[in-house]
PQR file with spaces between the fields and no chain letter, atoms N, CA, C, O and H, PARSE charges and radii, in Angstrom:
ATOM       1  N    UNK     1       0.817   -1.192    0.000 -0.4000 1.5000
ATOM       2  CA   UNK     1       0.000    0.000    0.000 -0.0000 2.0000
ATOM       3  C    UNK     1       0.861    1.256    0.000  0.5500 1.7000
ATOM       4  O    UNK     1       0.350    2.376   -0.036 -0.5500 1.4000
ATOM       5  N    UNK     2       2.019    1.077    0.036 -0.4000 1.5000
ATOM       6  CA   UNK     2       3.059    1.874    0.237 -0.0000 2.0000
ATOM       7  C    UNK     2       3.355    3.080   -0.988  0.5500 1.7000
ATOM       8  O    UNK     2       3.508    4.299   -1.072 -0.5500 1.4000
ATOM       9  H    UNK     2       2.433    0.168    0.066  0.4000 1.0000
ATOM      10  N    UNK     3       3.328    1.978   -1.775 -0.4000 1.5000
ATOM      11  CA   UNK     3       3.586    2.286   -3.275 -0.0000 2.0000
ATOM      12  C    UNK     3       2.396    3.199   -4.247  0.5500 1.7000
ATOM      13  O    UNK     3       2.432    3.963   -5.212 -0.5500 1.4000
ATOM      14  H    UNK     3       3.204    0.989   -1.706  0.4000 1.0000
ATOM      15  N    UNK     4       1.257    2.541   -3.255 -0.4000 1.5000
ATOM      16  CA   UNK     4      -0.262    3.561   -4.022 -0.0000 2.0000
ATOM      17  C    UNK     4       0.604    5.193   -3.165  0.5500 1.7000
ATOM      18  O    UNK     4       0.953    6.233   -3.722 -0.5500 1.4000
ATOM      19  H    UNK     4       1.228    1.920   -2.472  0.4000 1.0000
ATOM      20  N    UNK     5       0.707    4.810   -1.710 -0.4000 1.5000
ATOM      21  CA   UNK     5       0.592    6.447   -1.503 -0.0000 2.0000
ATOM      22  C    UNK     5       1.892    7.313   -2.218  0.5500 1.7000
ATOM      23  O    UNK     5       1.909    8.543   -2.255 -0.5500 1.4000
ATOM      24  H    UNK     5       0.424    3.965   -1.257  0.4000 1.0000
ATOM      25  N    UNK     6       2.890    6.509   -2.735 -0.4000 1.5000
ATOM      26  CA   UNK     6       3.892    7.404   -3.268 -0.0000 2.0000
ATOM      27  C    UNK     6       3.559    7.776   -4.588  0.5500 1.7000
ATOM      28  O    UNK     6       4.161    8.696   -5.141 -0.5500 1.4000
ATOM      29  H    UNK     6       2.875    5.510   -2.706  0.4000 1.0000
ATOM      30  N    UNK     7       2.161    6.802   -5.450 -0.4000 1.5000
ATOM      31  CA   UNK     7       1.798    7.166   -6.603 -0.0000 2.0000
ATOM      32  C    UNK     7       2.363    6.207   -6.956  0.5500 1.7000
ATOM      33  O    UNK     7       1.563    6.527   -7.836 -0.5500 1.4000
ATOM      34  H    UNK     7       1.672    6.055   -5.001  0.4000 1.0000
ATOM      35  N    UNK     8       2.983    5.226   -7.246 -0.4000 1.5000
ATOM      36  CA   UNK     8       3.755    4.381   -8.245 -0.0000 2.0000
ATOM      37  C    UNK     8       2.758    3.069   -7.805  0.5500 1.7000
ATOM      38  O    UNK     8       2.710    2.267   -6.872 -0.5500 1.4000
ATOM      39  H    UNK     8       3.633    4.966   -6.531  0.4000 1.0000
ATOM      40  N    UNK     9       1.888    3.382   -9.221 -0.4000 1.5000
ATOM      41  CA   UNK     9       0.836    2.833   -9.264 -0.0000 2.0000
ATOM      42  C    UNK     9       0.510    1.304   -9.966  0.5500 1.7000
ATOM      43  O    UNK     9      -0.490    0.594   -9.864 -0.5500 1.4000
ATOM      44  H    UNK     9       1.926    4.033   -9.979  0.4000 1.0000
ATOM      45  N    UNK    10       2.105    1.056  -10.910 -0.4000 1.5000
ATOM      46  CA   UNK    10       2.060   -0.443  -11.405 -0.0000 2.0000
ATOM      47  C    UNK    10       2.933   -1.129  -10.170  0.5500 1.7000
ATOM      48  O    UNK    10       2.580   -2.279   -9.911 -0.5500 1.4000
ATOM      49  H    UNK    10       2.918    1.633  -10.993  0.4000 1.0000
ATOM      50  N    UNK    11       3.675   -0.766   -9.623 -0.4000 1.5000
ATOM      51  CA   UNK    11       4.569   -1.175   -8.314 -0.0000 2.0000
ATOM      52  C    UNK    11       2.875   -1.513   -7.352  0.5500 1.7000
ATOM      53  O    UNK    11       2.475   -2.668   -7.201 -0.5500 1.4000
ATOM      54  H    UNK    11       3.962    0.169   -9.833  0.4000 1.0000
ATOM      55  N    UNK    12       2.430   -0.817   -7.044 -0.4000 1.5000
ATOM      56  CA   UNK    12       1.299   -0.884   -6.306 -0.0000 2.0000
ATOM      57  C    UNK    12       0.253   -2.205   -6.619  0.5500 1.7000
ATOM      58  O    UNK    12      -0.189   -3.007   -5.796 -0.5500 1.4000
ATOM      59  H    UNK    12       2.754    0.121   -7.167  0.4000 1.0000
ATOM      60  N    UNK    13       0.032   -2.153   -7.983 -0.4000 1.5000
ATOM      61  CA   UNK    13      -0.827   -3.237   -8.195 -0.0000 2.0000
ATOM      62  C    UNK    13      -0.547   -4.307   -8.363  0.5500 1.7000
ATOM      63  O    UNK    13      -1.339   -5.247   -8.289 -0.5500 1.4000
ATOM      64  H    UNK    13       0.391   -1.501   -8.650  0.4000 1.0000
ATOM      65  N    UNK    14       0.854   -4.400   -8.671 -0.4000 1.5000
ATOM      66  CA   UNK    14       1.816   -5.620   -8.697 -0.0000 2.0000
ATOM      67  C    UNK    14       1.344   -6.074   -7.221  0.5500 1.7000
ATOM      68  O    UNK    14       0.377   -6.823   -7.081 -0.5500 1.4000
ATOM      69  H    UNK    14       1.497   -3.637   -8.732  0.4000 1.0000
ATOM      70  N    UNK    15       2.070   -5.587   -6.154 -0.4000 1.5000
ATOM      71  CA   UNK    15       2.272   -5.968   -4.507 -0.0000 2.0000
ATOM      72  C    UNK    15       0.317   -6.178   -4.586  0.5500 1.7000
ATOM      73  O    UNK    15      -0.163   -7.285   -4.345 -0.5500 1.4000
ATOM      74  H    UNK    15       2.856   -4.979   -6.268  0.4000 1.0000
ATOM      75  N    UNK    16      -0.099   -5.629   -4.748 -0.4000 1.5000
ATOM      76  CA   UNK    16      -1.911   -5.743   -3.806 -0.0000 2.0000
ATOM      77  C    UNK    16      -2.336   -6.898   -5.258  0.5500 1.7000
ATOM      78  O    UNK    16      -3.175   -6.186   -5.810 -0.5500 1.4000
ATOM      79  H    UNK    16       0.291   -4.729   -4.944  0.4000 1.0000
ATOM      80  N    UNK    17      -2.279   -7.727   -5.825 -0.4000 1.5000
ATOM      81  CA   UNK    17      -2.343   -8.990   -6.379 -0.0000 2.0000
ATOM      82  C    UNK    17      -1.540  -10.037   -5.931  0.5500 1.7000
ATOM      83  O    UNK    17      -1.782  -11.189   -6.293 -0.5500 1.4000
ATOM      84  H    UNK    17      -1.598   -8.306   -5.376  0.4000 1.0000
ATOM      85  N    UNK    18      -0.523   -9.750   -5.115 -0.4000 1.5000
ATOM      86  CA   UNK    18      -0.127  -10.560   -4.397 -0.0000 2.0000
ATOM      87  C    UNK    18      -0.367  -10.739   -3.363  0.5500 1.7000
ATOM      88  O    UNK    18      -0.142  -11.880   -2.958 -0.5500 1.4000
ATOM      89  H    UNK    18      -0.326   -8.815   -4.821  0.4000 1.0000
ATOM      90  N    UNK    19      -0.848   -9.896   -2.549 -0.4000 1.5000
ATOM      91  CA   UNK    19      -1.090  -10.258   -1.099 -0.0000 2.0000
ATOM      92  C    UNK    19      -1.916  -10.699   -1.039  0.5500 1.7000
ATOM      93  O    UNK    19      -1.797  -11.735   -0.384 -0.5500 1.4000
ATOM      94  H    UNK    19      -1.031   -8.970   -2.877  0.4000 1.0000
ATOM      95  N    UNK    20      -2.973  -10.515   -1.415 -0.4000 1.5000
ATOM      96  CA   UNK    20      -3.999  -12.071   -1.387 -0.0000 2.0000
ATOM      97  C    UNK    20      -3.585  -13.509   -1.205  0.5500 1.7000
ATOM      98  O    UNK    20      -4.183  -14.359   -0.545 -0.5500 1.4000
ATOM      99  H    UNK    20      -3.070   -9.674   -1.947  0.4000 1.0000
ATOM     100  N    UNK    21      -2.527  -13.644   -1.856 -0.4000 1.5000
ATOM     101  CA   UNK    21      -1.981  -15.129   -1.461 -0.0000 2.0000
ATOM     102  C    UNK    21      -0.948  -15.470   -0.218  0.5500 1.7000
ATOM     103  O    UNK    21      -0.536  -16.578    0.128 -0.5500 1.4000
ATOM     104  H    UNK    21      -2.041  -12.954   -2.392  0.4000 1.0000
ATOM     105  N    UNK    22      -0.677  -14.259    0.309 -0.4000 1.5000
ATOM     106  CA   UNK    22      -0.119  -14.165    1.292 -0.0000 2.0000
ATOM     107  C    UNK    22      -0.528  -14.189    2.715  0.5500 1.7000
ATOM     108  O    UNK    22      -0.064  -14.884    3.618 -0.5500 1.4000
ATOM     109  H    UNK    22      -1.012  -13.360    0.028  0.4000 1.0000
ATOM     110  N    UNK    23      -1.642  -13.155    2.767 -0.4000 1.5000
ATOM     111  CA   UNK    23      -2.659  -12.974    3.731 -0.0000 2.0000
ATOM     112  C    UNK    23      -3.975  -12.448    3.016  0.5500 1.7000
ATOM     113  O    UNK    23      -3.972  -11.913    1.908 -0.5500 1.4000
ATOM     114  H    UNK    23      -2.019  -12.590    2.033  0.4000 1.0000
ATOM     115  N    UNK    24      -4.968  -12.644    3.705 -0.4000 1.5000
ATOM     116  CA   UNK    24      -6.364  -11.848    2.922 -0.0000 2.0000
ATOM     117  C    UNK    24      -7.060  -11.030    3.893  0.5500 1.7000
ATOM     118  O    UNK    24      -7.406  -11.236    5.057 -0.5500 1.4000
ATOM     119  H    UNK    24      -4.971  -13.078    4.606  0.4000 1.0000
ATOM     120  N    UNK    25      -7.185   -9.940    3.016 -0.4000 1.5000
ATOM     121  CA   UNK    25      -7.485   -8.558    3.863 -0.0000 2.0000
ATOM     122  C    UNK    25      -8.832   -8.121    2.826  0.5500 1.7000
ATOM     123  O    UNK    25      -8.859   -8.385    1.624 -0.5500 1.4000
ATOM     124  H    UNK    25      -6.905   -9.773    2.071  0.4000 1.0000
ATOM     125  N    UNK    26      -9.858   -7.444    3.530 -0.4000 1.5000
ATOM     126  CA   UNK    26     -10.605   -6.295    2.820 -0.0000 2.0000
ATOM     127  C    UNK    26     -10.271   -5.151    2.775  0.5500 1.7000
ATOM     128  O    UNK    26     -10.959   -4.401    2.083 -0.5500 1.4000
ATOM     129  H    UNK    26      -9.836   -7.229    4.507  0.4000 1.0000
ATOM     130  N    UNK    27      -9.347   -4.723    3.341 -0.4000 1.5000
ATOM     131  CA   UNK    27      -8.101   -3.280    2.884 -0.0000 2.0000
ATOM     132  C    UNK    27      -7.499   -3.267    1.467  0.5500 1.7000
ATOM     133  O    UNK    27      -7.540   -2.342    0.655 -0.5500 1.4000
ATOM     134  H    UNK    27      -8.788   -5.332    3.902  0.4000 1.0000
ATOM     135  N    UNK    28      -6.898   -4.551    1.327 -0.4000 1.5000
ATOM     136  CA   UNK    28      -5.901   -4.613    0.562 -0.0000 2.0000
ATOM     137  C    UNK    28      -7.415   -4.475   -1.305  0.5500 1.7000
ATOM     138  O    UNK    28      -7.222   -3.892   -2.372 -0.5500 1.4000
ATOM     139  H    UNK    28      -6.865   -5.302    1.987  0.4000 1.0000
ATOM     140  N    UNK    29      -8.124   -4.932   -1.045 -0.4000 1.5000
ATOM     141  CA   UNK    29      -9.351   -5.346   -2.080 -0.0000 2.0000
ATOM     142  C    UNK    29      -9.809   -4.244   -2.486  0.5500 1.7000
ATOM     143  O    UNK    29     -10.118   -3.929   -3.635 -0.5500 1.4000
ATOM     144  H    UNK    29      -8.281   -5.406   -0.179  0.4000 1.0000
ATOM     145  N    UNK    30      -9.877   -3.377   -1.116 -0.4000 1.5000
ATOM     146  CA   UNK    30     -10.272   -1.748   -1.386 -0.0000 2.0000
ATOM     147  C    UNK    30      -9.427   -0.695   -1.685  0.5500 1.7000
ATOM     148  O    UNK    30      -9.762    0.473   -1.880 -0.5500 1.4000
ATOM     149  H    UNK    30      -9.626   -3.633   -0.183  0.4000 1.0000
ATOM     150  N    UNK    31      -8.087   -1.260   -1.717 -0.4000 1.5000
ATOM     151  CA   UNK    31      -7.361   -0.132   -2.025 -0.0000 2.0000
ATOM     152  C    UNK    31      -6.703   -0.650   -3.688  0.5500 1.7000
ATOM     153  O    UNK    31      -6.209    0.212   -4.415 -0.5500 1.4000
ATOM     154  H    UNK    31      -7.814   -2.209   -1.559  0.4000 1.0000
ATOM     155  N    UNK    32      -6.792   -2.471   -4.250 -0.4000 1.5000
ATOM     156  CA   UNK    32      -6.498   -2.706   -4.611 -0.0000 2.0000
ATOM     157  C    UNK    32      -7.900   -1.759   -5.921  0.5500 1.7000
ATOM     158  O    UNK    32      -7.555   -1.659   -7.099 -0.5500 1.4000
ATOM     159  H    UNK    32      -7.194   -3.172   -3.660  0.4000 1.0000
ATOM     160  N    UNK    33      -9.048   -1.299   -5.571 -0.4000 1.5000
ATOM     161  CA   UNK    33     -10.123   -1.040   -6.600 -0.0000 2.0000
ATOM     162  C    UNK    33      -9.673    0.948   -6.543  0.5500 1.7000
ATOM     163  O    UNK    33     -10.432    1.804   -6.999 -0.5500 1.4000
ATOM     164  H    UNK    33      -9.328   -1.380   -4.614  0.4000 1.0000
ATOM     165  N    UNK    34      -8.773    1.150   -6.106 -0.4000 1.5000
ATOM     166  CA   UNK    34      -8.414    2.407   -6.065 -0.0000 2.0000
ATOM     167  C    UNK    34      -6.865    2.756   -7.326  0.5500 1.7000
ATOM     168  O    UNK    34      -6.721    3.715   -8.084 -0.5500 1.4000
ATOM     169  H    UNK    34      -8.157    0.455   -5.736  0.4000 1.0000
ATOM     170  N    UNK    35      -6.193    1.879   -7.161 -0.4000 1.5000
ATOM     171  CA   UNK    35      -5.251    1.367   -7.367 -0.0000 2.0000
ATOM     172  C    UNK    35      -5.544    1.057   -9.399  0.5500 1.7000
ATOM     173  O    UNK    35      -4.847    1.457  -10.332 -0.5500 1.4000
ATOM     174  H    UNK    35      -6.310    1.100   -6.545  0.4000 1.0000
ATOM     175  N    UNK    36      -6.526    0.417   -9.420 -0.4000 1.5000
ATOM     176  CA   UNK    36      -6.165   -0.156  -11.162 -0.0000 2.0000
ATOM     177  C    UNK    36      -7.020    0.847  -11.652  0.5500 1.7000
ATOM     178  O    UNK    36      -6.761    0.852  -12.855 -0.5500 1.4000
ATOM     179  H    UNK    36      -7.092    0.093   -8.662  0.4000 1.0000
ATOM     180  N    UNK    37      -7.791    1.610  -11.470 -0.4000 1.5000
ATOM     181  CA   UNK    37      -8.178    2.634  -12.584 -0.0000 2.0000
ATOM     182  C    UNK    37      -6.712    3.637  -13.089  0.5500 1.7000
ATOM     183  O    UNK    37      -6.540    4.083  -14.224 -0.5500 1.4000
ATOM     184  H    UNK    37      -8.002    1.605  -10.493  0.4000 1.0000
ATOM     185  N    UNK    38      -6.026    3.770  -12.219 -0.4000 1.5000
ATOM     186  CA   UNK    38      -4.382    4.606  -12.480 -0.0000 2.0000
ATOM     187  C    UNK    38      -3.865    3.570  -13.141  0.5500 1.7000
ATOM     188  O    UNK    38      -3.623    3.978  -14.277 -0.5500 1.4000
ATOM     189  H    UNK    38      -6.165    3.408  -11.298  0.4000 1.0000
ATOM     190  N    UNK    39      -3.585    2.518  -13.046 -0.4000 1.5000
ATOM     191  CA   UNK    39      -2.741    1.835  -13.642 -0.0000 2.0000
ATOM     192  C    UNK    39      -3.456    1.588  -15.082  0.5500 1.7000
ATOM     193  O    UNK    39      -2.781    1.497  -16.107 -0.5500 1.4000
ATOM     194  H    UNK    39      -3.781    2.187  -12.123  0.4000 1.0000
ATOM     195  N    UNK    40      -4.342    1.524  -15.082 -0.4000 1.5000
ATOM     196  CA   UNK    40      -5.372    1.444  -16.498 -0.0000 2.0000
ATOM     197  C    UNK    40      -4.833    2.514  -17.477  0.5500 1.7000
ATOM     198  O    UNK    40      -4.457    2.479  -18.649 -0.5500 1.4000
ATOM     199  H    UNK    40      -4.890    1.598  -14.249  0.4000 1.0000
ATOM     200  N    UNK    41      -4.947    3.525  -16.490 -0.4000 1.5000
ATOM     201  CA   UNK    41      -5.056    4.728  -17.380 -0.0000 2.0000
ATOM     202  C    UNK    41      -3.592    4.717  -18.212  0.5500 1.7000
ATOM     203  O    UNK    41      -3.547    4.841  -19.436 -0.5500 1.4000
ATOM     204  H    UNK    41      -5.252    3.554  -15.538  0.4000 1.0000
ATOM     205  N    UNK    42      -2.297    4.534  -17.289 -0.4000 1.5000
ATOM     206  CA   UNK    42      -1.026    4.683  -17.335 -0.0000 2.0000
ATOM     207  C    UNK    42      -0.877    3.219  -18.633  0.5500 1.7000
ATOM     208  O    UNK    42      -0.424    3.365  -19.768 -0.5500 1.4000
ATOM     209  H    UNK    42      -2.333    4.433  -16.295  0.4000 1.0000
ATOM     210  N    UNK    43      -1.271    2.211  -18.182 -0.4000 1.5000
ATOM     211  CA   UNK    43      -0.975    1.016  -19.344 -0.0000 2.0000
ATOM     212  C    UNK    43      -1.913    1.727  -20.614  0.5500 1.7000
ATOM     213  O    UNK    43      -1.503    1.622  -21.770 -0.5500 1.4000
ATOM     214  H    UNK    43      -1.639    2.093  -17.260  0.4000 1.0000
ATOM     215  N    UNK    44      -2.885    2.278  -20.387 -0.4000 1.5000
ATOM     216  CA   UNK    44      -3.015    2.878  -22.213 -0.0000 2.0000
ATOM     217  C    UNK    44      -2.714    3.837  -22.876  0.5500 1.7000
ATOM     218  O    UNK    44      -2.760    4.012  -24.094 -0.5500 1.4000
ATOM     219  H    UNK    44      -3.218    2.363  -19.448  0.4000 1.0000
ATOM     220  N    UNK    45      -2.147    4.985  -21.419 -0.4000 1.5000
ATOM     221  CA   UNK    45      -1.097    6.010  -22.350 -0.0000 2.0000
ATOM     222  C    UNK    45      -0.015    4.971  -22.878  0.5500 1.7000
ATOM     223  O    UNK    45       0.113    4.819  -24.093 -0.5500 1.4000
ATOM     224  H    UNK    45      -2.110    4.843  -20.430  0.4000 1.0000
ATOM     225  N    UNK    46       0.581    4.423  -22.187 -0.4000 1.5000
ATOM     226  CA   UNK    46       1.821    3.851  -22.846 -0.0000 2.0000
ATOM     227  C    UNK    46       1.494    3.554  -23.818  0.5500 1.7000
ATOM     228  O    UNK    46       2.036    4.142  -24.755 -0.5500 1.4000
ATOM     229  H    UNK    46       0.476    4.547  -21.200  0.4000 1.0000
ATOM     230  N    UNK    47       0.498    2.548  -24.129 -0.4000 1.5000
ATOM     231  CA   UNK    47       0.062    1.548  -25.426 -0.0000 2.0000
ATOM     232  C    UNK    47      -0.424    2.396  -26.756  0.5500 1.7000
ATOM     233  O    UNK    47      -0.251    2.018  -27.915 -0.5500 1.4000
ATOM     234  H    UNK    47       0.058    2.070  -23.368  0.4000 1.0000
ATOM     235  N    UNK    48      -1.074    3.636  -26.343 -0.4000 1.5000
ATOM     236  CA   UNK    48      -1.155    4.679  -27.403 -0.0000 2.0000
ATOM     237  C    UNK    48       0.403    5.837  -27.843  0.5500 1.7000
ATOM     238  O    UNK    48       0.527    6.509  -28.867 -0.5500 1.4000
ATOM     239  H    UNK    48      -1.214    3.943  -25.402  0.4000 1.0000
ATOM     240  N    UNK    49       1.195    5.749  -26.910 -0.4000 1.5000
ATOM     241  CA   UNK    49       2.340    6.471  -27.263 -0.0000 2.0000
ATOM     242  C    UNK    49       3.222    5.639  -28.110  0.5500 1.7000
ATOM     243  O    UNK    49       3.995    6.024  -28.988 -0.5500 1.4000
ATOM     244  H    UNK    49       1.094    5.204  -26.078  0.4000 1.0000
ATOM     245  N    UNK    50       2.855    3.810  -27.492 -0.4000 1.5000
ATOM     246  CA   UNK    50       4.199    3.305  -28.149 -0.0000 2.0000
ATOM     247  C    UNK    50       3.368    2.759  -29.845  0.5500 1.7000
ATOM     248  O    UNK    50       4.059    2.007  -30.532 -0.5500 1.4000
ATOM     249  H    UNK    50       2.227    3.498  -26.779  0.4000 1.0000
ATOM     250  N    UNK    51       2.455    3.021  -30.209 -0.4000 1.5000
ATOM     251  CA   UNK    51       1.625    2.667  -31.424 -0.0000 2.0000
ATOM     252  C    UNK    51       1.636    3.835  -32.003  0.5500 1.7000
ATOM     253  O    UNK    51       0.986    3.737  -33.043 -0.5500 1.4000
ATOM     254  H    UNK    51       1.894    3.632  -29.650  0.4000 1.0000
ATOM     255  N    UNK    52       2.224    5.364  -31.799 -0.4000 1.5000
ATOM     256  CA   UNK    52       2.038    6.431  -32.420 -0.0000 2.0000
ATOM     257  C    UNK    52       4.066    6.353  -32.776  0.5500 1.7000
ATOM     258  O    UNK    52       4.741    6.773  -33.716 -0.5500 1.4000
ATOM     259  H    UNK    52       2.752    5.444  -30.953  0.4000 1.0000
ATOM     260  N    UNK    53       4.389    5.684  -31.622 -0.4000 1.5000
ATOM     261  CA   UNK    53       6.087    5.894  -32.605 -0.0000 2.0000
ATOM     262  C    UNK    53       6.306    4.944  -33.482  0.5500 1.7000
ATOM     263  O    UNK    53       7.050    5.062  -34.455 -0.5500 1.4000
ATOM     264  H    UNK    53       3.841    5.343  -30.858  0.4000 1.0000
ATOM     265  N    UNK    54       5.396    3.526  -33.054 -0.4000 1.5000
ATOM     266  CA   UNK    54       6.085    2.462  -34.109 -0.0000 2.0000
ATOM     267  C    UNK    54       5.423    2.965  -35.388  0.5500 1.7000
ATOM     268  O    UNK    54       6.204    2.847  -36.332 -0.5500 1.4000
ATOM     269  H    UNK    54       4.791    3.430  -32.263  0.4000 1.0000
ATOM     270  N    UNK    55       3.949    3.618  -35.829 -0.4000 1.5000
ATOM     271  CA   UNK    55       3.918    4.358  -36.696 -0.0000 2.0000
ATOM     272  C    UNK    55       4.567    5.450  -37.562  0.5500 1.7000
ATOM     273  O    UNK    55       4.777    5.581  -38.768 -0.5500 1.4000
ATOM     274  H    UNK    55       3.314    3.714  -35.063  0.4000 1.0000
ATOM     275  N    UNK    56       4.830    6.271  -36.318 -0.4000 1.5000
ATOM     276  CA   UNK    56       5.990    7.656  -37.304 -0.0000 2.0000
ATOM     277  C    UNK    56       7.647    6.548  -37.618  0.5500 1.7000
ATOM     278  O    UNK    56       8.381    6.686  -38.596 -0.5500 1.4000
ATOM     279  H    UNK    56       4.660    6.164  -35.338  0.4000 1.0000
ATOM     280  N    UNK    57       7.756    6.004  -37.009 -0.4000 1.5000
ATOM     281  CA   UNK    57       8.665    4.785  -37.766 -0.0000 2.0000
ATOM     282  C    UNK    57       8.886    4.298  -38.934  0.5500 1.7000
ATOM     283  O    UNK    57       9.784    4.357  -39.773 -0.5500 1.4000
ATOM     284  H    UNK    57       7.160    5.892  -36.214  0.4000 1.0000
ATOM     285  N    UNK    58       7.266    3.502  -38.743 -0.4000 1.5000
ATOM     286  CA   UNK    58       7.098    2.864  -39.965 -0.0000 2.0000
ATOM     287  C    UNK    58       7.093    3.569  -41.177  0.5500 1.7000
ATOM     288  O    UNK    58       7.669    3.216  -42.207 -0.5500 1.4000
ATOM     289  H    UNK    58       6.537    3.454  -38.061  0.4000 1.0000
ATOM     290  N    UNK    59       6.084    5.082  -40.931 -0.4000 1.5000
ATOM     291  CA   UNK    59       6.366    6.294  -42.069 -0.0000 2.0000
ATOM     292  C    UNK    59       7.872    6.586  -42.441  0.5500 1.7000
ATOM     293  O    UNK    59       8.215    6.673  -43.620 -0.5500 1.4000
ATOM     294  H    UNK    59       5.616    5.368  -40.095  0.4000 1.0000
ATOM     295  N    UNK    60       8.598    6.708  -41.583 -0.4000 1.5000
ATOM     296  CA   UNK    60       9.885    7.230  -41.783 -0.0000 2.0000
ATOM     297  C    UNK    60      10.605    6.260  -42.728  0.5500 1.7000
ATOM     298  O    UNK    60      11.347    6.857  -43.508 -0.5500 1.4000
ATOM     299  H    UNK    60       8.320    6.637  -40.626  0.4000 1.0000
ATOM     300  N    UNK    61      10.591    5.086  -42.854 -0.4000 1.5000
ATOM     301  CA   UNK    61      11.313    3.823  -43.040 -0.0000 2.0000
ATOM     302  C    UNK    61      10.624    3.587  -44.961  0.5500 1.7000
ATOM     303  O    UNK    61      11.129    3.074  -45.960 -0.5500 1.4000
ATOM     304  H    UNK    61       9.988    4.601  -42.220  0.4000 1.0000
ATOM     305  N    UNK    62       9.412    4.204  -44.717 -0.4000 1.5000
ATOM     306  CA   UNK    62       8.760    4.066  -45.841 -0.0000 2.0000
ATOM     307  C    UNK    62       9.251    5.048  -47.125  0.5500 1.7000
ATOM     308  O    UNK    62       9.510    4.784  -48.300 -0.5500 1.4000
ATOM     309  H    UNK    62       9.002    4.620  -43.906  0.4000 1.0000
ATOM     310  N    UNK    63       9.257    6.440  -46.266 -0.4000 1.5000
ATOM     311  CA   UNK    63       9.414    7.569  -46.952 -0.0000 2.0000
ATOM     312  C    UNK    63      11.284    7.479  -47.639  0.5500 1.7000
ATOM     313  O    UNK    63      11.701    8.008  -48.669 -0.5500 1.4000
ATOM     314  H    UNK    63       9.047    6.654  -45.312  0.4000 1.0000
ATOM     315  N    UNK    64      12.214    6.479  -46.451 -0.4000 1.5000
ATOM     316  CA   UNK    64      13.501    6.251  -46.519 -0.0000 2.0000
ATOM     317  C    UNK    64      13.641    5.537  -47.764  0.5500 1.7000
ATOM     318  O    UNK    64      14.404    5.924  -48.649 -0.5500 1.4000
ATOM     319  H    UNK    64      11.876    6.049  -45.613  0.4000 1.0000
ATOM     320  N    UNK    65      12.762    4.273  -47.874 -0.4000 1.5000
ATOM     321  CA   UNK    65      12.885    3.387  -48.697 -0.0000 2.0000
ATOM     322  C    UNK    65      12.422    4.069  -50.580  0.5500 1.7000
ATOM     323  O    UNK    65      12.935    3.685  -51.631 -0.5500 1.4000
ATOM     324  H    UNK    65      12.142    3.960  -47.155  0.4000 1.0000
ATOM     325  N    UNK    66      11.670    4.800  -50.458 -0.4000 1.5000
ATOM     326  CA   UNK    66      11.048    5.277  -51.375 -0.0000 2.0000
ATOM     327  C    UNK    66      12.411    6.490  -52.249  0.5500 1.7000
ATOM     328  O    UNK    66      12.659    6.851  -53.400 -0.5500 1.4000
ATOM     329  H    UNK    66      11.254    5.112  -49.604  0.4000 1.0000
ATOM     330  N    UNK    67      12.960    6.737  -50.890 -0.4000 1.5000
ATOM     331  CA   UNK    67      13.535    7.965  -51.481 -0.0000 2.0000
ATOM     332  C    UNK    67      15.039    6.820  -52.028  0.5500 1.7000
ATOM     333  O    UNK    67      15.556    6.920  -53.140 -0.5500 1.4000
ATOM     334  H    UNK    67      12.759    6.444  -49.955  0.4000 1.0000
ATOM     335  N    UNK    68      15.387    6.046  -51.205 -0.4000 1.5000
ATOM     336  CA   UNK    68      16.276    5.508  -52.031 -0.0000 2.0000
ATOM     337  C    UNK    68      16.217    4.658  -53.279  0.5500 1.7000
ATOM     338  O    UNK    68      17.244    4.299  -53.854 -0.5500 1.4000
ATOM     339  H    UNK    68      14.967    5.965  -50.302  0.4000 1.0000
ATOM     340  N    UNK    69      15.077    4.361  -53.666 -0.4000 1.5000
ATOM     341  CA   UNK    69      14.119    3.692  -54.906 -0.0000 2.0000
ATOM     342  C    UNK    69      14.411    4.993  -56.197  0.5500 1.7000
ATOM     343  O    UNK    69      14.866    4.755  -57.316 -0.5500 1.4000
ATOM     344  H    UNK    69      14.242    4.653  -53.198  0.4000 1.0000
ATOM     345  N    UNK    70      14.067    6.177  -55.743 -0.4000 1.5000
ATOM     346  CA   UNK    70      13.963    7.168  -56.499 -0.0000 2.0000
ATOM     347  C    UNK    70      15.251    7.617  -57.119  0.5500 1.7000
ATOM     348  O    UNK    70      15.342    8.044  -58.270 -0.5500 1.4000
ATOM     349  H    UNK    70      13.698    6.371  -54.834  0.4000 1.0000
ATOM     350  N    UNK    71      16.452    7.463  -56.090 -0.4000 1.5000
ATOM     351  CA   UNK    71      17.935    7.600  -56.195 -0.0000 2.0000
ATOM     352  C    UNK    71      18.609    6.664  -57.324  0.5500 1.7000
ATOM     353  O    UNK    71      19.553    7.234  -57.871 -0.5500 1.4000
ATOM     354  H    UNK    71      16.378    7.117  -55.154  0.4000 1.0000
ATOM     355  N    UNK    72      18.402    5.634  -57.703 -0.4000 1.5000
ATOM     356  CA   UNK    72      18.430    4.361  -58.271 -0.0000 2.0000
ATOM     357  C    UNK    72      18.288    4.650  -59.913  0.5500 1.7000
ATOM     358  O    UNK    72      18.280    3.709  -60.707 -0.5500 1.4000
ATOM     359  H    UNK    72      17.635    5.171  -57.258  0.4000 1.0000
């Protein structure tokens, strides 16, 4: 629970999916439903940032290939 209050919110949900198997608490359940809407949010910025570079990538690689086609 340590980790929710510092904000480090995949550290957080990592540990409160585990403690259930460790000990079982209705703390840990309630903080664990506090806990994954942040981490939600944070796993689909990532997943939309890293699908907007492998795109400008793929453009780049395209526009590379084209221009050395043209050179030829």
């Amino acid at each position: 629970m340590a980790n929710s209050m510092l904000g480090k919110w995949e550290e957080a949900a990592r540990d409160l999916h585990a403690a259930p198997n460790i000990d079982y608490d209705d703390e840990i359940r309630t903080t664990l439903k506090k806990v994954e809407p942040n981490v939600h949010k944070i796993v689909e910025h990532r997943r939309k940032y890293d699908r907007l570079w492998k795109e400008r990538n793929d453009k780049k690689a395209e526009r590379d290939r084209l221009r050395r086609r043209a050179e030829i």
